[in-house]
N, C-alpha and C positions, 0 to 999 in steps of 0.2 A: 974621596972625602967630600968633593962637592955636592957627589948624590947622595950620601948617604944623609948629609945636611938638608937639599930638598926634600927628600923623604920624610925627615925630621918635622920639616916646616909641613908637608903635605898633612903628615898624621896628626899635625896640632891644631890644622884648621879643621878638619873631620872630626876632632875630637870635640874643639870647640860649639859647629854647629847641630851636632849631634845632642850636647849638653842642653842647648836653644829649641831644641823640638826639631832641628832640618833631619833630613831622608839620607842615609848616608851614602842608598844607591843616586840619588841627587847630587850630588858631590861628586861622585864617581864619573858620572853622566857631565857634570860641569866643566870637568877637570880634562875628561877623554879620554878617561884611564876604565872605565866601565864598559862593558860586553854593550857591543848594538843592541837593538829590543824592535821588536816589530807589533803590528797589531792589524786587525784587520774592520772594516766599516762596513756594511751593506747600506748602500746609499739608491736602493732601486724601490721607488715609489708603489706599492701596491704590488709588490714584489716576492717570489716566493724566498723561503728561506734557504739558504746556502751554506755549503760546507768549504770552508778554505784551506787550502794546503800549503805548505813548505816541503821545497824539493819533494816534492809527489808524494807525503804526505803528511794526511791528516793532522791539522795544528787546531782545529775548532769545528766542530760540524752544528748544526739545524740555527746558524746566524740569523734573526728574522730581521727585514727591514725596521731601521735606525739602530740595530746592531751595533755597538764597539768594543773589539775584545781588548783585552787587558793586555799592555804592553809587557812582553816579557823579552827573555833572554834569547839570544839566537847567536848563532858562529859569524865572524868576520867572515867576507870572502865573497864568495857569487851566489848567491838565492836566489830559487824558483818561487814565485807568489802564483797562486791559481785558484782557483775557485770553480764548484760546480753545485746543480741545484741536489737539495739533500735527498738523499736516497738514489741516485743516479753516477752514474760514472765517466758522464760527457762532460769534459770540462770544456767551461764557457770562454774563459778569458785567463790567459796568465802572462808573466811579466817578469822580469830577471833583475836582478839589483844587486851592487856591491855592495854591502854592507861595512861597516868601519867600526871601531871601536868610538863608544861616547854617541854615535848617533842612534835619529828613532827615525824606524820607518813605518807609513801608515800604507795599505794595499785598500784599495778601495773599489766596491764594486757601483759598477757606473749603470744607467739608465738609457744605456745604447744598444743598438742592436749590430752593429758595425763596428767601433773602439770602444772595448765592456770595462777597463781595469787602466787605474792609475798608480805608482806609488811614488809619495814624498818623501824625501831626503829631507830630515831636517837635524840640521849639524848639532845643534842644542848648544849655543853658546851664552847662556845665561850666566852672567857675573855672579859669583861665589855667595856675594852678600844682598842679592838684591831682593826684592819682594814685590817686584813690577807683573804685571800679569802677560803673558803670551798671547798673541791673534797672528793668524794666519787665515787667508780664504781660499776659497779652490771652488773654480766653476763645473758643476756636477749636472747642467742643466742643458742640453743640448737646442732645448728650445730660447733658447738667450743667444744676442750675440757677445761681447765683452765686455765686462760688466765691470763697474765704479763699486767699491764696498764703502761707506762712511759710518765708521762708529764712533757716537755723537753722541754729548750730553741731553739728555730728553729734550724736545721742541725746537734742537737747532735749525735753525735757517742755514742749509746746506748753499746757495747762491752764493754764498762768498765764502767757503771750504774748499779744499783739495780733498779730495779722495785720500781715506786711510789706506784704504787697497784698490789700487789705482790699476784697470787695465786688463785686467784676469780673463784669458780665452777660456775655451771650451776646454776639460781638461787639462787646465793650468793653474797652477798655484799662482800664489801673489804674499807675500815676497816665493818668490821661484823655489823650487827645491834646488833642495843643496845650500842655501843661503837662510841664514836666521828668520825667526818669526821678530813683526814689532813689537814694542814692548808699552804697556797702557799702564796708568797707575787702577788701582781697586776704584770702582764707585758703579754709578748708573749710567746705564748708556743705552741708545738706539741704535738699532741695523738698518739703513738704509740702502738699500741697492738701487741703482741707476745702468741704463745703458751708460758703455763708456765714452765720457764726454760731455754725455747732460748732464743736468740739474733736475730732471725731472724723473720723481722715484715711480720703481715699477714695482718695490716694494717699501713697505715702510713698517717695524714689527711694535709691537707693544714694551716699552721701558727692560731692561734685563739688567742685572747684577751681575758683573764680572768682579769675583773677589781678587785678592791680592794673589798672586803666586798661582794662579788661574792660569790653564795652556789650553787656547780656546782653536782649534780649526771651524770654520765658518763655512760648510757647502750649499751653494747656492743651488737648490733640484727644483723642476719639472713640479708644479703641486700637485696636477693629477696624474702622475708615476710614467711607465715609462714611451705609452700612447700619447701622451699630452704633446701634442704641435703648436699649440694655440701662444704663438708668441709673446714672450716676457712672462708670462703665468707663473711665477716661481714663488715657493719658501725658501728657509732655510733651516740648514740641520746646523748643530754647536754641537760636536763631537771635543768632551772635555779629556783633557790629561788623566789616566788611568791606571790603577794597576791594578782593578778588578773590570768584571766584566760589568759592561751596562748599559745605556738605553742613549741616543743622542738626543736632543730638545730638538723641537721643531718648531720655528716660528713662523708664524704665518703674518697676514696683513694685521694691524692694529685696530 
């Protein structure tokens, strides 16, 4: 009797925000009760275009850099992520991942010549009702060392802020995978990146809009692809929440 009551309650709040305009795979996703979804980035600067796979195969072929496929359905359980350049059959970099039910996974193709492929666990615990926007970063730049993210309303004076994403190695997320993104309200804001610890930006972008219900990852790459050594040199990509296929923004200096 008691489940069949939360069931009850489940399908009234689904029913509800469905009524309101909300995504009922949203809800699903909210709740934990929806199929994982994966997606894949080509995050490789000047880079050729890429076909990515699951368990050996083919999920998206000729991805061109700033690439982001459209998060879809995938099975619970152990996944292969892999990727190779298009028209070729040497794969470059792949990666294994347990998938779960409710979460999204992002495979991302990296700008290294040594460790090529990352993926995020991002559990998606977004509260039922809220309308806060999503940020997460991930250092995608091999020429950086750990980097400070601050997303700041225009002209902040960062000297007296903490870092919104505080700390981010090489191939690391910030908040970590597997742990929630933070959560921003809608408005205008700046990217500033810093080595980690200063106050002193090594990037600073031109004003951007992050809307309400906005699910922003933040990669901080290489600006000249994936030869660029010349230290701290970076933009950023804003690979947004998706369920078609499309292009990430890239910011560069202001």
């Amino acid at each position: 009797m008691k489940s069949i009551r939360t069931l009850v309650a489940l399908c009234s709040v689904i029913s509800v925000l469905a009524a309101c305009g909300g995504d009922g795979n949203d809800v699903g996703t909210e709740l934990g009760i929806s199929k994982p979804q994966a997606r894949f980035i080509n995050a490789v600067p000047a880079g050729p275009n890429l076909d990515y796979y699951l368990n050996a195969k083919i999920d998206q072929s000729g991805v061109a850099y700033k690439g982001v496929t459209r998060y879809h359905d995938i099975d619970s359980g152990t996944q292969n992520a892999s990727y190779d350049i298009s028209g070729t059959t040497t794969t470059i970099a792949a990666q294994s991942f347990s998938a779960a039910n409710g979460h999204h996974y992002t495979t991302i193709a990296l700008p290294s010549k040594s460790s090529a492929i990352s993926v995020i666990d991002d559990p998606y615990n977004k509260g039922l009702l809220s309308d806060k926007a999503r940020v997460r970063s991930f250092n995608a730049s091999p020429n950086t060392q750990n980097v400070d993210v601050y997303v700041v309303p225009p002209g902040t004076d960062i000297t007296t802020q903490s870092p919104t994403l505080a700390g981010a190695a090489y191939q690391n997320a910030v908040p970590a995978s597997t742990q929630d993104s933070i959560y921003l309200n809608g408005g205008s804001y700046q990217v500033i990146v810093t080595v980690a610890g200063s106050k002193a930006p090594i990037l600073k972008t031109a004003p951007v809009t992050i809307n309400n219900n906005a699910d922003w990852l933040l990669l901080t790459i290489p600006s000249g692809g994936i030869g660029d050594v010349t230290p701290n040199d970076i933009h950023v990509l804003v690979a947004q929440g998706n369920d078609a296929d499309t292009s990430a923004l890239e910011l560069g200096p202001q």
